[in-house]
C-alpha positions in Angstrom: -63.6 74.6 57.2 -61.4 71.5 58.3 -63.0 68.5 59.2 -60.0 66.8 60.2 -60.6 64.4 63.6 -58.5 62.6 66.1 -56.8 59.4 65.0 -58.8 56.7 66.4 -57.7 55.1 69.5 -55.8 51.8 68.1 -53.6 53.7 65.8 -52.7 55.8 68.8 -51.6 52.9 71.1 -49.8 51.4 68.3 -47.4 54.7 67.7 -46.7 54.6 71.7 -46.1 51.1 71.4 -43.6 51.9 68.3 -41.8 54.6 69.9 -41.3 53.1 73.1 -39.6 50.0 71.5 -38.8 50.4 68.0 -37.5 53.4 68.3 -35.7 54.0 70.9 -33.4 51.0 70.9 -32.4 52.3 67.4 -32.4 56.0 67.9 -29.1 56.6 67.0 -29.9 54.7 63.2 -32.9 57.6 62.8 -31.0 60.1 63.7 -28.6 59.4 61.1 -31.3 58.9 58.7 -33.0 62.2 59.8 -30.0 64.1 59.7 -28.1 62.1 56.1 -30.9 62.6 54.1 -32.2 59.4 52.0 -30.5 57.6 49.6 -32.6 55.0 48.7 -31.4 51.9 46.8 -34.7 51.2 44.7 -38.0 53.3 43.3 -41.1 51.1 43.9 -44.1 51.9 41.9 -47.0 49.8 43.3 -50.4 49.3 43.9 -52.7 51.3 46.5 -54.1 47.6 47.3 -53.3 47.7 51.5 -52.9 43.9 51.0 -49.3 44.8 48.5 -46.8 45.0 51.4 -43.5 45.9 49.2 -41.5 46.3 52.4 -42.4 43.4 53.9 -41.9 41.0 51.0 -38.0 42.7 50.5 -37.4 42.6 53.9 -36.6 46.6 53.5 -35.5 48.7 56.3 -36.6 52.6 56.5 -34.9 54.6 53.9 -34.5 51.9 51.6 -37.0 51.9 49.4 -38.3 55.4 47.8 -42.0 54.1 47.0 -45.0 55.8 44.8 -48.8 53.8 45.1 -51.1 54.5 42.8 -54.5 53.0 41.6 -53.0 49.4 39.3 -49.0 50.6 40.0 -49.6 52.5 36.2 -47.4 54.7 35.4 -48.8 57.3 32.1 -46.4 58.4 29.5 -44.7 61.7 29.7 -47.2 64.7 29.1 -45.5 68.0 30.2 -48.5 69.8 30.1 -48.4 72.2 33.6 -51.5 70.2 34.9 -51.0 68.3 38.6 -48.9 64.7 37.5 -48.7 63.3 41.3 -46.9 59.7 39.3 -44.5 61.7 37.4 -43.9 64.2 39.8 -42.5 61.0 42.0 -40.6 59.7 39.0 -38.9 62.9 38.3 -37.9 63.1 42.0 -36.7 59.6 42.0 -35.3 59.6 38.9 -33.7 63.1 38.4 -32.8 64.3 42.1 -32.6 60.7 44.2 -31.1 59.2 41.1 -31.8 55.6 42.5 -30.1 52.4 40.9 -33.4 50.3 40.0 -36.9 51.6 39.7 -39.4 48.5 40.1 -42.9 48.2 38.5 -44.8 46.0 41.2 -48.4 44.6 40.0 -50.1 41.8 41.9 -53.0 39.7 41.8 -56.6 40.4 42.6 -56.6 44.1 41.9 -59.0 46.3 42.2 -57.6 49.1 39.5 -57.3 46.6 36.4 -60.6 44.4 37.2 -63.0 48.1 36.8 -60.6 48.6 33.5 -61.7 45.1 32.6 -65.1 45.5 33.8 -65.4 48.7 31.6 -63.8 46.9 28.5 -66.4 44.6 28.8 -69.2 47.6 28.9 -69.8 46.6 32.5 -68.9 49.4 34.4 -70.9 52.9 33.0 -70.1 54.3 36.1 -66.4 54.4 35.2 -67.4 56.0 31.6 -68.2 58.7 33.1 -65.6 61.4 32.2 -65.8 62.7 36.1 -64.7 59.0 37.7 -61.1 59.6 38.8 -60.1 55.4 38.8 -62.0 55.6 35.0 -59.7 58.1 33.5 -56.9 56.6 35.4 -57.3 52.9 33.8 -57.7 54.6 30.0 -54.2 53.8 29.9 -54.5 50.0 30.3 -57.6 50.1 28.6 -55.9 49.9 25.1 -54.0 46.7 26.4 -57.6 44.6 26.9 -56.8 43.4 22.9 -54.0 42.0 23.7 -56.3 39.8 26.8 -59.4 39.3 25.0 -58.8 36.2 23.4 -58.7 34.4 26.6 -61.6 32.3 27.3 -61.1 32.0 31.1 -62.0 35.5 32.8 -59.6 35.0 35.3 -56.7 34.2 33.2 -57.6 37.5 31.4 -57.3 39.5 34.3 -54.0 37.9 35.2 -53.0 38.6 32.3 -54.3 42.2 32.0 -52.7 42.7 35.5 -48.9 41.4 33.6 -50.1 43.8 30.9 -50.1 46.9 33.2 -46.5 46.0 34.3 -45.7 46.1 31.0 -47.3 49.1 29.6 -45.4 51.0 32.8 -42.3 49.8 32.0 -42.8 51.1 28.1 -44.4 54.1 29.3 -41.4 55.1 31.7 -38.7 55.5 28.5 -41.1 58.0 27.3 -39.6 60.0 30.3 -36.3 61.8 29.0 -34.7 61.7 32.3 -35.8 58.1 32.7 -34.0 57.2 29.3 -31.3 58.8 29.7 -30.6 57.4 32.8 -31.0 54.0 31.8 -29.2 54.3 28.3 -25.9 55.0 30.3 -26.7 52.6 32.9 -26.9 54.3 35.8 -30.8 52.9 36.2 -32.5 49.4 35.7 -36.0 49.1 35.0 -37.9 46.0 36.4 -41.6 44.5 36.1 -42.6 42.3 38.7 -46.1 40.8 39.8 -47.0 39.3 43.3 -49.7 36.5 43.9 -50.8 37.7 47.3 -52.6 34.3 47.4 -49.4 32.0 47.7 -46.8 34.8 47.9 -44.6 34.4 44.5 -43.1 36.8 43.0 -42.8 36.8 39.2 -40.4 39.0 36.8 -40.9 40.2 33.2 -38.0 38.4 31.6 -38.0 40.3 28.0 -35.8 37.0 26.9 -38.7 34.5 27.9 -41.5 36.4 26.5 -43.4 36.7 30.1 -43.0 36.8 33.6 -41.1 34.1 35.4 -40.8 33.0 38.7 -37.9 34.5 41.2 
């Protein structure tokens, strides 16, 4: 039985309002893009957070960006074990068939994902134990990272700092990929960690050189 409804009445106006303007006085530009394909000059793995706008911030255009969200932008390591892998699934398209040029790791403050990963670190969060919570599971792969945070006295600063730590993790967990090694061993692909303060709108980079992320 589908229990699908109308789309409320807001989201409705808006589309009219977008097709009336947007895009008709650049239809020609999307049917080019309709009928070229994409070719997309970036991967962006980010954050389901609604408050991460990775388009905005880059000023991208449709068909720019090739984006996968997920719950704390995490990205597992490769496990080709015929179960349903919606993260690598996007990787291997992006990677493999779309062959982008740069595939970013986007974190960002405040989020939701890596504060119940703290929160279960802690042994505040049983309801995340349990082996049938979907965001639990999800965060077992920052979870091992929370030594590396736990010295910290300030809470806060360990959260910011998990949050850097989930960029991180990503990043090593994508050269576990074969395709995504390959790819950047003969330098057809970069890899880059960023985090967003949504707070004051910075950006910061993982600079392996520094030791941490700086600002851009």
């Amino acid at each position: 039985m589908h229990h699908a409804r109308p789309l409320p009445s807001y989201l409705v106006q808006r589309y009219h309002g977008w097709k009336a303007t947007t895009w008709t006085e650049n239809r020609a530009w999307y049917k080019r893009l309709a009928e070229d394909g994409q070719h997309p000059r970036a991967m962006v793995i980010s954050c389901c957070d609604s408050r991460v706008h990775v388009t905005s911030i880059f000023g991208a255009e449709q068909g720019e960006f090739f984006i996968h969200r997920n719950i704390a932008n995490l990205v597992p390591p490769h496990q080709p074990d015929g179960e349903h892998h919606g993260t690598s699934a996007a990787l291997e398209f992006g990677v493999a068939a779309l062959k982008v040029p740069h595939l970013i790791v986007m974190g960002h403050s405040g989020c939701g994902g890596v504060r119940g990963c703290h929160a279960m670190c802690c042994g505040e969060a049983p309801e995340l134990e349990e082996q049938s919570s979907y965001v639990g599971r999800w965060m077992d792969i920052l979870k091992p990272r929370f030594e590396r945070v736990r010295h910290l006295d300030d809470r806060a600063a360990q959260m910011k700092a998990l949050e850097h730590e989930a960029v991180l993790i990503s990043l090593e967990n994508l050269m576990t990929f074969p395709f995504v090694r390959s790819a950047v061993e003969a330098g057809d692909m970069a890899l880059h960690g960023l985090w967003n303060d949504i707070s004051d709108g910075s950006l910061t980079q993982y600079d392996p050189a520094a030791g941490g992320f700086v600002a851009i």
